[in-house]
N, C-alpha and C positions, 0 to 999 in steps of 0.2 A: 715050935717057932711060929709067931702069930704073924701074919703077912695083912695087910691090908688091901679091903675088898676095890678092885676097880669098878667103876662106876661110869657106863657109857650114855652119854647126854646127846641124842641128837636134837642141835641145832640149825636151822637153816640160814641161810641168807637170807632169803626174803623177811626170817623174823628180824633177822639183827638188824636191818635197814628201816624194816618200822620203826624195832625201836628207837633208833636212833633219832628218826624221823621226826620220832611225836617230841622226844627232848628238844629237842633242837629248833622244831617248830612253836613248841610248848602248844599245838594246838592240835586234835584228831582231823578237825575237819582241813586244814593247810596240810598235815603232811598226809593226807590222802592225796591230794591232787599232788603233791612231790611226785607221789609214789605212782601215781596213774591208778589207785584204787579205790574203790568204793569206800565210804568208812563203816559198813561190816566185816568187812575182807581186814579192814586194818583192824576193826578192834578180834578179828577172831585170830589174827596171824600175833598179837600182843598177848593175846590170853591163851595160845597153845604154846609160847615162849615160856611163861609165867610158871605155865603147868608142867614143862618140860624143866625145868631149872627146881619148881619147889616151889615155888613162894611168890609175894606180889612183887614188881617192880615198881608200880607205878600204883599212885591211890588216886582214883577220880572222883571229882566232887561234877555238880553239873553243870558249872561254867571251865572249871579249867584241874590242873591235874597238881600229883606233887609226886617228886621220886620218894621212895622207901630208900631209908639209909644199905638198902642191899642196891637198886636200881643205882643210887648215887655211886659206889664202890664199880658194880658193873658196866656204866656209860664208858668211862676210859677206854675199858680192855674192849667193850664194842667197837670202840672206833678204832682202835690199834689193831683189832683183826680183818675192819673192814679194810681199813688203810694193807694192810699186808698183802690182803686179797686183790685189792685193785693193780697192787703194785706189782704183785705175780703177773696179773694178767695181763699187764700192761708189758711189762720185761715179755713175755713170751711173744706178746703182738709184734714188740720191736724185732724180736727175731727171724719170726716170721717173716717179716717185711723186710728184714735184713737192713733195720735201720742202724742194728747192732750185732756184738756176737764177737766170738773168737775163735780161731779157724787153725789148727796147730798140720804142717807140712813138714816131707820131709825129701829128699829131692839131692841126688848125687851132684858133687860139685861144678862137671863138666856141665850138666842141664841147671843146675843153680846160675852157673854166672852168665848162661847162654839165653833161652831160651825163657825159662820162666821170669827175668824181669818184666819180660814182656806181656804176660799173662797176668802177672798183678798187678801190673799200671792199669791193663784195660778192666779190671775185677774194682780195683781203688776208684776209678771213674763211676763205675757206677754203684759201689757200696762203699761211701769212703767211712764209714762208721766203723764199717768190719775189724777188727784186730787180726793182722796176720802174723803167725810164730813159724818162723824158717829154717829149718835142721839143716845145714849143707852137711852132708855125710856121706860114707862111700856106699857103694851100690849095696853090699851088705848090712850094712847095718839100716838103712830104708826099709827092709826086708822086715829086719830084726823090731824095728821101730813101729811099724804097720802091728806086727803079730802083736805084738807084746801092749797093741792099744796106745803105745807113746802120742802116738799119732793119728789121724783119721786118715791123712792120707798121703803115700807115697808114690815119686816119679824115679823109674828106676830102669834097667834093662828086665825083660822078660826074665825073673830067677826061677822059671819052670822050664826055660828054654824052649816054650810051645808043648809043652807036657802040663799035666796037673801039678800043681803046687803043692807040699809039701802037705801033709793031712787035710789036705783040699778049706781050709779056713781062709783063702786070701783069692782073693779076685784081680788076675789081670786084665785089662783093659788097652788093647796099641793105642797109639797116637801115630809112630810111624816108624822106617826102617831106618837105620843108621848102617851107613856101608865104611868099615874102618878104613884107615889111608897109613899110608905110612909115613914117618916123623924121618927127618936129615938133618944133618948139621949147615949150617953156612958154609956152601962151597965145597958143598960132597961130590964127590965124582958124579952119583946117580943124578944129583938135582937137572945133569945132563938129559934126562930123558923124561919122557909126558906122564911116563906110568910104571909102574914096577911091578914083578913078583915076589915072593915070599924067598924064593929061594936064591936069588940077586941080593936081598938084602940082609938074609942070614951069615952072607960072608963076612958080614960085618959085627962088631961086639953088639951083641942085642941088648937092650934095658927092658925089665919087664916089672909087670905090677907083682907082689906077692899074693903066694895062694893064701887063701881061697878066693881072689878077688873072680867075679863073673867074666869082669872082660879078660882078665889069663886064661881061664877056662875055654873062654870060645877060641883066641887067635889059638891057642896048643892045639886046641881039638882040630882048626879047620887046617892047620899045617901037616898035621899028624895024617888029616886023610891026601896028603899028597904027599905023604912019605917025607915030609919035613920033620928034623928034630931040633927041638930049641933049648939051646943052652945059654941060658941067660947071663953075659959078664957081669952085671948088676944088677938087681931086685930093689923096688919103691914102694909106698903106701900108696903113695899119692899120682893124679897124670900128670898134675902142674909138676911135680917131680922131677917125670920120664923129661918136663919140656924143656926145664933148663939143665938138662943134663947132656941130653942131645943137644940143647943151644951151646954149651961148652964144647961138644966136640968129643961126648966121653962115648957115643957110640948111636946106634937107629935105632928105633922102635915101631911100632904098628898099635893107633888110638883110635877111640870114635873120630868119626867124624866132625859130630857135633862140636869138639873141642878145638877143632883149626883154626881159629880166633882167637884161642887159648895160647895155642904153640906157636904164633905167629907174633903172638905180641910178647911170648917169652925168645922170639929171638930166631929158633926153627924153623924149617921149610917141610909144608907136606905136598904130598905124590898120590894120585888115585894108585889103591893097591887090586891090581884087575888077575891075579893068581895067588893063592885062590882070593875070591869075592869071599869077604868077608861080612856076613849081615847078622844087625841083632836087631831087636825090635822093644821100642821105648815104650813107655806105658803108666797106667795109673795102677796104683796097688792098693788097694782098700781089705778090708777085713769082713767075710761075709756075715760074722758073727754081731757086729756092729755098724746099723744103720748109718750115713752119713747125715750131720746135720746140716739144715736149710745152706747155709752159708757153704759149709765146704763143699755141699753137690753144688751149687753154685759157681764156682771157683773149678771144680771135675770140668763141667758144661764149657767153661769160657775156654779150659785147657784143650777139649776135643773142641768143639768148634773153630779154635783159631786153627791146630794142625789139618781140619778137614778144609779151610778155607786159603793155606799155605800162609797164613798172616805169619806164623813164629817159625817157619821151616827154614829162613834165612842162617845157614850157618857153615 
C-alpha cells in the first residue's frame, strides 16, 4: 500500500508578513518601513520563503514587482493564516484580561441560592464579559462534577470530612464553618425555647436527607457520638424538601445553617442546635489534575475574599 510522503515546510511569521507586505504595498522600499526593516532583511526574509516553499512568488523587475501565478494562488491563504493568527492571539489576550471567557461552576443548592449570588454580582461588576454556567446540584454530585472535569470548579461541604480526598485528585480549600440548626414547624412546642439538643428533638418524627448525602453523614455520625440513634419517619433528596415538609407539620429536622433563609421563607422555624454542635466546613473544590483558568481562579479569589472580609457570611 503506497502512502504518501509528508512534507514539513517551515514557515515563519515574519516571512508571511513580508510577504504580504510587499503585495499589498506593491513596493519593497514601503513595506519595509511597514515592517520596521531594513530592505535587506526584507528582501532576504522573501527569498528564504521562496526557497522554503520551492519556487518564485514574486518576479522583480527594477522599478516594481509581479506575483507568479503560484504567489497569486498563495496571497489569500497568507492572509487567512495571518488573520487566524492575529485572531488566536487576540482571543487569548481577551482572556487574559478577562475581557472574555466562560467559567463552568457547580455549587450545592443551599450555597447556590444563598451565598453565591452574591459572589457573581460582585465577579459580573468587574468582568461583565465573563460567561458564567451554574450547576445547582447536591453536594454529591459537585464532587462527582469537579472529578469528572464537568466543571472547573465546585462549592460544596468538605467531601473528605478534613481527611484527604478520595485518590487525593481534588483540592479542598474552606471558606468557612457552617454550624447546623434545627428546622420546626409553626407552633412546635420546642419553638418555646432559645436552643435545642439532639436528643429533645429526636422525640419528634425526624425528616432526613437520603444516603449517601454528606450532610446525613455528618448529623448520624455526630448524634451517634452521643449515643443518639436516628430513625428517620421520612427520607428527601432535596433541603428545600426537609423545608416544606416541616412547614406542613409532618415532623423536625436538623440543616445547615446556611439554608435558614431557605426554611424560613418555605414557612419553618429554626433553633441554634448547641447538643451536640454540629460543624461542617464549606469550601472550594477544584481538581489538582487541572489548572484553573484566568477567569474561574478569578471568580475562586472574589469567593475567599469576600468569606475572609465576612461580605457573603450573611445567613
Amino acid at each position: 500500500m503506497n502512502r504518501q510522503k509528508v512534507i514539513t515546510i517551515n514557515v515563519t511569521l515574519k516571512q508571511l508578513r513580508a510577504f504580504v507586505a510587499v503585495v499589498q504595498s506593491r513596493s519593497f522600499a514601503e513595506a519595509a518601513v511597514v515592517l520596521h526593516l531594513s530592505q535587506p532583511a526584507l528582501s532576504s526574509a522573501i527569498q528564504v520563503l521562496e526557497s522554503t516553499v520551492g519556487g518564485l512568488l514574486l518576479v522583480r523587475t527594477t522599478r516594481t514587482f509581479a506575483l507568479t501565478p503560484e504567489g497569486e494562488s498563495f496571497y489569500p491563504v497568507a492572509l487567512r493564516l495571518l488573520a487566524d493568527w492575529d485572531g488566536a492571539l487576540n482571543d487569548l489576550h481577551k482572556r487574559f484580561a478577562l475581557r472574555e471567557g466562560k467559567i463552568s461552576i457547580a455549587a450545592m443548592p443551599s450555597f447556590a441560592s444563598n451565598q453565591l449570588p452574591i459572589a457573581i454580582r460582585n465577579f459580573k461588576n468587574n468582568y461583565p464579559e465573563v460567561q458564567i454556567t451554574l450547576n445547582d446540584v447536591i453536594a454529591e454530585e459537585v464532587v462527582a462534577m469537579v472529578r469528572s472535569g464537568r466543571v472547573e470548579l465546585g462549592i460544596s461541604f468538605d467531601p473528605g470530612d478534613g481527611k484527604r480526598l478520595g485518590n487525593e485528585d481534588l483540592i479542598f480549600t474552606p471558606l468557612f464553618d457552617d454550624c447546623f440548626v434545627a428546622v420546626l414547624p409553626p407552633e412546635h412546642a420546642l419553638l418555646k425555647q432559645t436552643q435545642l439538643s439532639a436528643e429533645e428533638l429526636l422525640e419528634f418524627d425526624f425528616i432526613s436527607l437520603q444516603a449517601p448525602s454528606v450532610v446525613r453523614k455528618v448529623i448520624f455520625r455526630e448524634c451517634a457520638s452521643q449515643g443518639l440513634s436516628i430513625l428517620p419517619a421520612y427520607e428527601t433528596h432535596q433541603l428545600a424538601t426537609i423545608g416544606r415538609m416541616v412547614a406542613n407539620g409532618l415532623g423536625v429536622s436538623v440543616v445547615p445553617s446556611l439554608c435558614q433563609k431557605q426554611m424560613h421563607e418555605l414557612g419553618a422555624h429554626c433553633r441554634p442546635l448547641l447538643k451536640p454542635i454540629i460543624r461542617q466546613q464549606v469550601g472550594l473544590i477544584t481538581h489538582r489534575n487541572y489548572p484553573l483558568s484566568v477567569a474561574c481562579q478569578a471568580m475562586a479569589n472574589i469567593l475567599q475574599e469576600s468569606f475572609a472580609e465576612g461580605v457573603a457570611s450573611a445567613y
